[in-house]
C-alpha positions as CSV (number, residue, x, y, z in Angstrom):
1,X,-6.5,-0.8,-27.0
2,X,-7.7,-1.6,-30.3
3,X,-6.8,0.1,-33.6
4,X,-8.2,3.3,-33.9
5,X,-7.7,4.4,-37.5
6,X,-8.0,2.6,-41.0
7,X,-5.1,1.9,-41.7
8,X,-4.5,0.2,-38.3
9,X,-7.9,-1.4,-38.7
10,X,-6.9,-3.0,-42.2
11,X,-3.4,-4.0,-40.8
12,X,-5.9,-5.9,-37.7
13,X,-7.8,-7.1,-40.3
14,X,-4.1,-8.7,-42.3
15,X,-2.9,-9.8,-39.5
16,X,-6.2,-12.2,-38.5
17,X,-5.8,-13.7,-42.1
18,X,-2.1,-14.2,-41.6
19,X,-2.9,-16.0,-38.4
20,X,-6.0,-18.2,-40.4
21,X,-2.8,-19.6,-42.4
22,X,-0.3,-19.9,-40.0
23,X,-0.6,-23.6,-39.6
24,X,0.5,-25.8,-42.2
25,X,-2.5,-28.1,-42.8
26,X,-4.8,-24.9,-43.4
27,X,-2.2,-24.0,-46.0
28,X,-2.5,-27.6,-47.8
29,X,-6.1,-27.4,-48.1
30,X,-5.7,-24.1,-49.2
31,X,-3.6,-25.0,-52.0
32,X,-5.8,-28.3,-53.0
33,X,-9.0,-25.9,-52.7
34,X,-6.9,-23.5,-55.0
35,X,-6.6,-26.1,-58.1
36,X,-10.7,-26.4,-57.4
37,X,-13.8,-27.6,-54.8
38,X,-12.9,-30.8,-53.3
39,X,-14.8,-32.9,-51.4
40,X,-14.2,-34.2,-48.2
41,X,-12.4,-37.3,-48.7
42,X,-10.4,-36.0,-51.5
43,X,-9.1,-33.2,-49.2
44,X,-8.1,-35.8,-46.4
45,X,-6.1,-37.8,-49.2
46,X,-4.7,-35.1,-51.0
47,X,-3.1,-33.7,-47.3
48,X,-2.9,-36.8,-45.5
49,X,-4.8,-35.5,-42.6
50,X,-7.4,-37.4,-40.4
51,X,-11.1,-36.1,-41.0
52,X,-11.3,-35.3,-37.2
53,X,-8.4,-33.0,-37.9
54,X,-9.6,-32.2,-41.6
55,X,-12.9,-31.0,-39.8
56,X,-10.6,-29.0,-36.9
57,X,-9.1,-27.1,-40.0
58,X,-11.9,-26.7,-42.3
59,X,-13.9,-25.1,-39.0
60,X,-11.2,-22.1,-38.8
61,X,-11.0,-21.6,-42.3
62,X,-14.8,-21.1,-42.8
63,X,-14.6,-19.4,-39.7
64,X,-12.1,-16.9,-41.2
65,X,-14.3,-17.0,-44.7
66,X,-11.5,-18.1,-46.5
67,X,-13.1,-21.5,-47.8
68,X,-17.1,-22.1,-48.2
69,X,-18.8,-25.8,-47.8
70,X,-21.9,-27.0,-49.2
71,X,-23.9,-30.5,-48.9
72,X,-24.9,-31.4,-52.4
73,X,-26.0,-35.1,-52.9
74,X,-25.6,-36.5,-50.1
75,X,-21.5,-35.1,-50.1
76,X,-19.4,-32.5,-49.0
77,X,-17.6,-30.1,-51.1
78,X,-15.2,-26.9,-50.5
79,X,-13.8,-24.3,-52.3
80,X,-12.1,-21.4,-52.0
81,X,-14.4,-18.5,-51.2
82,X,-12.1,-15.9,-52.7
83,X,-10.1,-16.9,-55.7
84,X,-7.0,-14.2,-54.8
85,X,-5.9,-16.8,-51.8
86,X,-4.4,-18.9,-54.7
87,X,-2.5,-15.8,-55.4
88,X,-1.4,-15.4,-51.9
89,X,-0.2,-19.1,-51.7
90,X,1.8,-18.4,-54.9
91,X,3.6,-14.4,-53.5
92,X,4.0,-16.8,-50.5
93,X,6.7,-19.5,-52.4
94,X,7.5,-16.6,-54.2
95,X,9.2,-15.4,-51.4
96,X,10.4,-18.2,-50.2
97,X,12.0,-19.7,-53.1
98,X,13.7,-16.1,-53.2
99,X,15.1,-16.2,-49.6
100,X,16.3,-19.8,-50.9
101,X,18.6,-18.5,-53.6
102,X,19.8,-15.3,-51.8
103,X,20.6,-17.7,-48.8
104,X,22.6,-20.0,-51.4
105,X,24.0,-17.0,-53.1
106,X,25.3,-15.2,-49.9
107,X,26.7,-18.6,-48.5
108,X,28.5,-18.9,-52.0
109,X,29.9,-15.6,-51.8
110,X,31.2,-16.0,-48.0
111,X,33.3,-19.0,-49.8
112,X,34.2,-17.1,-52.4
113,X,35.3,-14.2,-50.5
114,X,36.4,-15.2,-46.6
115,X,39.9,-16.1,-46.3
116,X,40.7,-17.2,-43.0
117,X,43.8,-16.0,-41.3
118,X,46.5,-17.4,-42.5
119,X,45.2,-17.0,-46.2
120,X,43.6,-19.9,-46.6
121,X,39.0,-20.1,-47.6
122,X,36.8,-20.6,-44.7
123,X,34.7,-22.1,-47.4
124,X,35.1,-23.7,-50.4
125,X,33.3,-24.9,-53.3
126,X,33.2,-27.9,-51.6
127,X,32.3,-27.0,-48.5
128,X,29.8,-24.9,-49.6
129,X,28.4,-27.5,-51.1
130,X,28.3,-29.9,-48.1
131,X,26.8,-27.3,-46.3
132,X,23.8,-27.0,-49.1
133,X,23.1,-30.6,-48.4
134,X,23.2,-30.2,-45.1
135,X,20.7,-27.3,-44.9
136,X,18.7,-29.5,-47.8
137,X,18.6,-32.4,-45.2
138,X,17.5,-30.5,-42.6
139,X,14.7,-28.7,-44.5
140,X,13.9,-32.2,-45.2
141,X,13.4,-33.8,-42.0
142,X,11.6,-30.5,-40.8
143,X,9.0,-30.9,-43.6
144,X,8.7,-34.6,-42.5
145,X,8.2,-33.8,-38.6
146,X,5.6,-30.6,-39.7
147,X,3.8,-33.3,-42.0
148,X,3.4,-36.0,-39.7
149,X,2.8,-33.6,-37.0
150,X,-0.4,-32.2,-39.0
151,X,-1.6,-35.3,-40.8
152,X,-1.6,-37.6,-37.0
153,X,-2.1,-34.3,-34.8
154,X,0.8,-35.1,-32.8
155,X,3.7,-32.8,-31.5
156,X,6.3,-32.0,-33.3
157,X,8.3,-33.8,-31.0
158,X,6.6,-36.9,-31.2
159,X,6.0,-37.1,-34.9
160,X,10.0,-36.5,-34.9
161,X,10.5,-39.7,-32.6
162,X,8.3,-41.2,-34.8
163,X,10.8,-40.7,-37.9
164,X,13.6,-41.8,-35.5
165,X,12.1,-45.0,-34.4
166,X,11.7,-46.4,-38.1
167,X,14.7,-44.8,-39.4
168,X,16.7,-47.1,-36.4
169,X,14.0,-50.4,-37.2
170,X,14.7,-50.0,-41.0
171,X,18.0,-49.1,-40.9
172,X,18.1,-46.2,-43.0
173,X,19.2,-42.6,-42.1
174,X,16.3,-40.1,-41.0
175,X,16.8,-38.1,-44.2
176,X,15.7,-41.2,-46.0
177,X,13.3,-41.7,-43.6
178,X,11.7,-38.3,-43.7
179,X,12.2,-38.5,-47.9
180,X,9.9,-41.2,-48.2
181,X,7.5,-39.4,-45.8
182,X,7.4,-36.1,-47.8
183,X,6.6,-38.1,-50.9
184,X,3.8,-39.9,-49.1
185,X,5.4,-43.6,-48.8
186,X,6.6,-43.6,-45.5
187,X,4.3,-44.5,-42.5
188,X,4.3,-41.5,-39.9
C-alpha cells in the first residue's frame, strides 16, 4: 500500500532522495558538483572512482534529478541541478561532527564519573584517551575500506584484504596503510 496522504507522500518522496545518497561515491560527486560543474574526468580524479563506475553513479543521480549533464564541445560536464544539495551535504557533517563530540563528551564523562567497585575509575584520562585513538583508528580504516570499495567497485571485504595485503608486504600497520589511502597515496 502506498502513501495515501501528503504528508506521507512528501515523506515517500524524502525517503527516495535519502536513498539517491546512500552510497558514498554519489555523495563525493555530490560534494565536488557542490564547489561547481565538473567535467567528466575531473569528477573521476577528484573521487578516485573508475569512469565505468563514475558513469554507474552519475546514471542514478540524474535519474533521481539531483545532478544534470550536458555535452558542450566535444566534453562532458555536471552540475548540481539544485543548489540546496550543497546544503544538505553540509546539515549532513553537521550532524555528524555533532554525534562526534557528544560521543567524545559522554565517553569523557563515563571516566570522569564511573568508579568501579572497589573505588577505583573504570576510565581514566588516559584511557579515555586510548580509547579515542582507537575509535580514530577504526574510523580510519573504515573510511579506507568504503573508499577503495567505491573507487575499484569491489566489496568491502575485498578492498579490506586489499589494505591488509600491503600493510603485511610494506610492513606497516593497517592504520598507516589506510592513512595513506584516505589521503590519496596509497594504492587500493
Amino acid at each position: 500500500m502506498g502513501p495515501s496522504g501528503p504528508a506521507e507522500w512528501a515523506a515517500a518522496a524524502e525517503a527516495e532522495l535519502f536513498k539517491a545518497l546512500a552510497h558514498p561515491a554519489r555523495v563525493r560527486i555530490l560534494a565536488v558538483l557542490a564547489a561547481g560543474p565538473a567535467l567528466v574526468a575531473d569528477l573521476c580524479s577528484a573521487t578516485g572512482l573508475k569512469p565505468s563506475h563514475l558513469a554507474g553513479q552519475l546514471a542514478q543521480l540524474r535519474a533521481q534529478h539531483l545532478v544534470t549533464g550536458r555535452r558542450s564541445g566535444g566534453r562532458l560536464w555536471y552540475w548540481l541541478s539544485f543548489p540546496e544539495i550543497a546544503d544538505l551535504l553540509s546539515a549532513a557533517e553537521s550532524v555528524l561532527n555533532a554525534q562526534a563530540a557528544t560521543d567524545v563528551s559522554r565517553l569523557a564523562g563515563i571516566g570522569a564519573s564511573g568508579a568501579g567497585p572497589a573505588g577505583e575509575d573504570i576510565l581514566t584520562d588516559e584511557s579515555v584517551a586510548v580509547l579515542e585513538e582507537s575509535l580514530e583508528r577504526r574510523a580510519l580504516i573504515t573510511n579506507a575500506v568504503r573508499s577503495v570499495s567505491a573507487r575499484t567497485g569491489s566489496s568491502s571485504e575485498a578492498a579490506l584484504a586489499g589494505l591488509l595485503i600491503q600493510a603485511r608486504e610494506r610492513s606497516l600497520t593497517l592504520a598507516e596503510v589506510s592513512s595513506e589511502t584516505v589521503a590519496g597515496r596509497g594504492a587500493g
